[in-house]
C-alpha positions in Angstrom: 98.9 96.6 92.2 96.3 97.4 94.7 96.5 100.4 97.6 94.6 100.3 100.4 94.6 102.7 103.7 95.2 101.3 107.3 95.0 103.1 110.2 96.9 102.3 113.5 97.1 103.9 116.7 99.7 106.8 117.6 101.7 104.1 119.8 101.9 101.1 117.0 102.8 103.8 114.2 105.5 104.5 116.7 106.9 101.0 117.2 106.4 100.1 113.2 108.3 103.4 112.0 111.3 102.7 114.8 111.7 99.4 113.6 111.5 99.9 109.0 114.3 102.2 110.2 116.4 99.8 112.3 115.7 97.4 109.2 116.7 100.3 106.8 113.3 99.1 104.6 110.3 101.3 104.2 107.1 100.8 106.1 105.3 100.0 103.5 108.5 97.5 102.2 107.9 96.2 105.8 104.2 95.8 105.9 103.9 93.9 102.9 106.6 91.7 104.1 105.0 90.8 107.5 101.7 90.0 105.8 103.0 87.6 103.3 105.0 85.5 106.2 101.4 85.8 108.0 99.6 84.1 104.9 102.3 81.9 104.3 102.1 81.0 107.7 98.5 80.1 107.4 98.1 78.6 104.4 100.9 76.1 106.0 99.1 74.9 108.7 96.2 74.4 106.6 98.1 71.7 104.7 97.3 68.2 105.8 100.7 66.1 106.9 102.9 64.7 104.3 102.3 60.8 104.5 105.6 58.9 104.3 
């Protein structure tokens, strides 16, 4: 496993903390989850059309 360090601003710290808690899942539980719906999210529209 890999650690890294990201820094956000006061306000987006904020609004990420407020809403791990309303999710009851740590930030970091959170982060990781947005980030892999963003690559899977990319890597699928990288993938050409299924041909029927």
């Amino acid at each position: 496993m890999k650690k890294i360090t990201v820094r956000f601003d006061d306000e987006l710290h904020k609004r990420l903390r407020h809403l791990s808690v309303e999710r009851e899942e740590s930030l970091q539980q959170m982060i990781v989850r947005l980030l892999r719906a963003e690559l899977e999210r990319h890597e699928a529209a990288k993938k050409p059309p299924r041909r029927r």
